[in-house]
C-alpha positions, 0 to 999 in steps of 0.5 A: 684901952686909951692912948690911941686913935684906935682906942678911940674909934673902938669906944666911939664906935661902941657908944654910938653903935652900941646905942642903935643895937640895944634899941633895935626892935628885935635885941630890945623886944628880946632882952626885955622878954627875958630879963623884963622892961625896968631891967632892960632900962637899968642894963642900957643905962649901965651901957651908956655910962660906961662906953660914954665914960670910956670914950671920954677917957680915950678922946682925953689920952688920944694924942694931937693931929692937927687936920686943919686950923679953925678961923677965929670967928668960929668961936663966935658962931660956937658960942651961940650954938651952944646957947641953943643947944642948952636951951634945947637941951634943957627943955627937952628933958623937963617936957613930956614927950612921945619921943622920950625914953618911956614916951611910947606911953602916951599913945593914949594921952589926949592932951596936944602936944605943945611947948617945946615940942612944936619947934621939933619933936626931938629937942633933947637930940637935936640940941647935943647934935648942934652942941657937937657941931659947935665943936667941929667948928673949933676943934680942927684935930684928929681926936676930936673930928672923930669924937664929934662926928661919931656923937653927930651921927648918933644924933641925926640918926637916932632921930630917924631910929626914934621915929620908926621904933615910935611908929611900931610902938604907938600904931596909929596914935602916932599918926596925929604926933608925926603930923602935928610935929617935926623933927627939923626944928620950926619945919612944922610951923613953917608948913601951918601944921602947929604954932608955936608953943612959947606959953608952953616953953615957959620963962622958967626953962629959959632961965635955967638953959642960961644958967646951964649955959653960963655954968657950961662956960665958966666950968669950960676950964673944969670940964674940958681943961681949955678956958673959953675967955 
């Protein structure tokens, strides 16, 4: 099922809609009563891996639709957005969060949540959001608009999606997260309700984002088989 732009749209509409259904209060809450929690996890991890490997081979195949034609110098803000999101990215899944697959588990977690956090509370979405727009800037054809749109509204609306099912989850202990975080990055700084955490950021991370980010684009030609230099 590759070749197509309707093969596309169908493996990015699964991806990206496949993920709100699965995680929706009612299909999660239904399945895991009858296969149980750890089994439900592994089941929409299998989901995510075989729609993500299946849109990557249908954007792959799609044919090329030039829509409009990027100027050069989107590259340069490309470029630093992508800088970013690696470091969101990276902090993101080495930082204990609320927001995190299993973080419903800190309801009862006294300690203030710090580091990465207190620039947004959604560092790992917000980082592949920022990644996928970095690549609507520079990719003005048909296959790829659909691909990272789709991945964009995954993004902004998985955000909204985290927050309500933490809402339900964690009662009235997420009360004290939602006030002291943010989900727009340095929005709560900016209203005095934190301050930032680069203790808790730690140099270490910083270091490793670059490395993934020098990694990224070195293995561009790799990975994506267009060299960036």
């Amino acid at each position: 099922m590759t070749g197509t732009f309707e093969a596309l749209l169908a493996a990015t509409a699964c991806f990206v809609f496949g993920h709100f259904v699965l995680s929706s209060l009612s299909v999660r809450r239904g399945i895991a009563r009858a296969v149980g929690d750890g089994p439900f996890r592994a089941l929409y991890s299998l989901f995510a891996a075989a729609s993500l490997t299946w849109t990557g081979f249908a954007y792959g195949a799609a044919p090329f639709v030039p829509i409009w034609e990027p100027p050069d110098g989107m590259r340069h803000l490309a470029y630093l957005l992508v800088l970013i999101a690696c470091f969101l990215v990276v902090t993101g899944i080495t930082t204990k969060s609320p927001t995190a697959v299993g973080g419903e588990r800190m309801a009862d977690d006294p300690a203030p949540l710090g580091g990465i956090l207190t620039v947004t509370r959604h560092p790992f979405l917000v980082g592949v959001g920022l990644w996928a727009v970095s690549h609507l800037l520079v990719n003005g054809d048909l296959a790829s608009i659909i691909l990272f749109s789709g991945l964009l509204f995954l993004c902004v609306g998985g955000i909204a999606h985290i927050d309500y099912r933490r809402r339900d989850a964690m009662g009235a202990a997420w009360g004290p997260v939602a006030l002291s975080t943010s989900a727009i990055p340095f929005l709560a700084v900016l209203q005095g309700r934190t301050a930032l955490d680069l203790k808790g950021i730690g140099l270490a991370r910083v270091a490793a984002a670059l490395g993934v980010y020098a990694g990224l684009a070195y293995g561009h030609p790799w990975i994506a088989g267009v060299p960036l230099f």
